[in-house]
Structure formats: C-alpha cells, structure tokens
C-alpha positions as a Markdown table, in Angstrom:
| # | Residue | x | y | z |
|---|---|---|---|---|
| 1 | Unk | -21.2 | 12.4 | -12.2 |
| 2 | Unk | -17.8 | 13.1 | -13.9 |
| 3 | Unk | -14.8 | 11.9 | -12.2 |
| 4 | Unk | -12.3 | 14.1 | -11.3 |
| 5 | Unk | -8.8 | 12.7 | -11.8 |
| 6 | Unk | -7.4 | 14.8 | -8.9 |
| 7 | Unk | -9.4 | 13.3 | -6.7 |
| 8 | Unk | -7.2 | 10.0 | -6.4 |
| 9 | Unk | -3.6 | 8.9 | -6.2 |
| 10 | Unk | -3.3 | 6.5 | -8.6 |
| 11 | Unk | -0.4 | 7.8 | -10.3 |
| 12 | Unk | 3.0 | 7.0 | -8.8 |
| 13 | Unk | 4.8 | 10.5 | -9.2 |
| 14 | Unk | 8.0 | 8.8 | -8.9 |
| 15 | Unk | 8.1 | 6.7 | -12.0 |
| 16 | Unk | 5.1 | 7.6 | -13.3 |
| 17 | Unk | 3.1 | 4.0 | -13.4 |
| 18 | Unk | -0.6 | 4.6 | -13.9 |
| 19 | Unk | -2.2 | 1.5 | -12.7 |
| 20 | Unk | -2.3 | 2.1 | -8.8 |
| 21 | Unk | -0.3 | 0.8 | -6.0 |
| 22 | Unk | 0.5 | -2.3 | -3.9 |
| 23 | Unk | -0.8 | -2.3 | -0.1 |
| 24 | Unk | 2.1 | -3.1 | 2.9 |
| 25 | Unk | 1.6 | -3.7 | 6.7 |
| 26 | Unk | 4.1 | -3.4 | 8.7 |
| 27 | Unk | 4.3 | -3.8 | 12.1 |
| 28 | Unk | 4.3 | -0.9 | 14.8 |
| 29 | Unk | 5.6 | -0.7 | 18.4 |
| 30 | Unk | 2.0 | -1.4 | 19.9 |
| 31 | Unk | 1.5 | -4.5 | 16.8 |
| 32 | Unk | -0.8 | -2.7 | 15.1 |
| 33 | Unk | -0.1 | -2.4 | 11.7 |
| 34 | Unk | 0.8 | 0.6 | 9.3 |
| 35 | Unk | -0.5 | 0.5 | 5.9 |
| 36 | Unk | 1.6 | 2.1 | 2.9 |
| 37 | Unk | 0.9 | 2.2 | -0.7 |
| 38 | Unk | 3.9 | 0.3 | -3.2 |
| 39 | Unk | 4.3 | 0.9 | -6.8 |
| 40 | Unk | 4.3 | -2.2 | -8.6 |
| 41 | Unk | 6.9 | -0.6 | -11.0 |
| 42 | Unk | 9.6 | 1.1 | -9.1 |
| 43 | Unk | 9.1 | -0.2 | -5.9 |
| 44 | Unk | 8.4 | 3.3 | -4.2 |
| 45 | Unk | 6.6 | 3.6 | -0.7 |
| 46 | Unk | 4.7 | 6.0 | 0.5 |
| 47 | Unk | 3.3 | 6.1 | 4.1 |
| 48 | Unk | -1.0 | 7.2 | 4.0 |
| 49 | Unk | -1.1 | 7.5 | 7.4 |
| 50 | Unk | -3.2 | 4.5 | 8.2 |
| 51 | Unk | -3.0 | 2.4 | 11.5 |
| 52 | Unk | -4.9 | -0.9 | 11.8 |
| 53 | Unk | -6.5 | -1.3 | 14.8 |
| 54 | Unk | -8.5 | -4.8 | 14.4 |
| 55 | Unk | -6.2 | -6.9 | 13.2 |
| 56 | Unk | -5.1 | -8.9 | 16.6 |
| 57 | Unk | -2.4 | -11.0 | 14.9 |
| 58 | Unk | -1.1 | -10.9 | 11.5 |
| 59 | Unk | 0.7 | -14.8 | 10.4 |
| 60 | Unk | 2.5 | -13.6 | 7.3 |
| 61 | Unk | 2.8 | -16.8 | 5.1 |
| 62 | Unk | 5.7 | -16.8 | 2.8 |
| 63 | Unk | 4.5 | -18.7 | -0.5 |
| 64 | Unk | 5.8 | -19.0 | -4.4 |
| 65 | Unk | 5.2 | -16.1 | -6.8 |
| 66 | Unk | 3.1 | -16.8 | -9.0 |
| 67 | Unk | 3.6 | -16.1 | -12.9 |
C-alpha cells in the first residue's frame, strides 16, 4: 500500500518543519486534559480537538533539559 502524503499532518504549515509535532496537555475546566500538537521549530500550536478522559490526575514534574 502506497502512502498518501495528504493523509497526515506532519508538516507544520506555519514554518514549514517536516519532522512532526510536539504533544501538550493542558488542563480544562472539568481537569480533563486538551491535547494540542507543537512545532518543535516555531513553537506553533494548534488545538486537534482531543479531550482526555482517563487521566484522573496529571503531577507535571518540572526536570533539566536535556542536550
């Protein structure tokens, strides 16, 4: 099967980037959580319309970067 390349967003169509995104929760009125796609480039968001609904409690942990 031959893969269609307009069959994904992988391509941020703000800067450009071609390697896919970063994922982000963040937290709603009812703590679920919303999950958005990041560029790793340009730092653009863009919301995909997903809503956790089994995660009871997210404990973000700040640590180092690494690199």
């Amino acid at each position: 099967m031959k893969e269609n390349p307009d069959d994904e967003f992988r391509i941020c169509p703000n800067c450009g980037y071609k390697k896919g995104f970063h994922l982000c929760f963040k937290k709603t009125e009812n703590s679920r959580f919303r999950i958005g796609l990041i560029c790793p480039s340009c730092g653009q968001s863009y919301n995909i319309d997903w809503i956790t609904s089994d995660i009871p409690e997210l404990d973000v942990k700040w640590e180092d970067n690494y690199g």
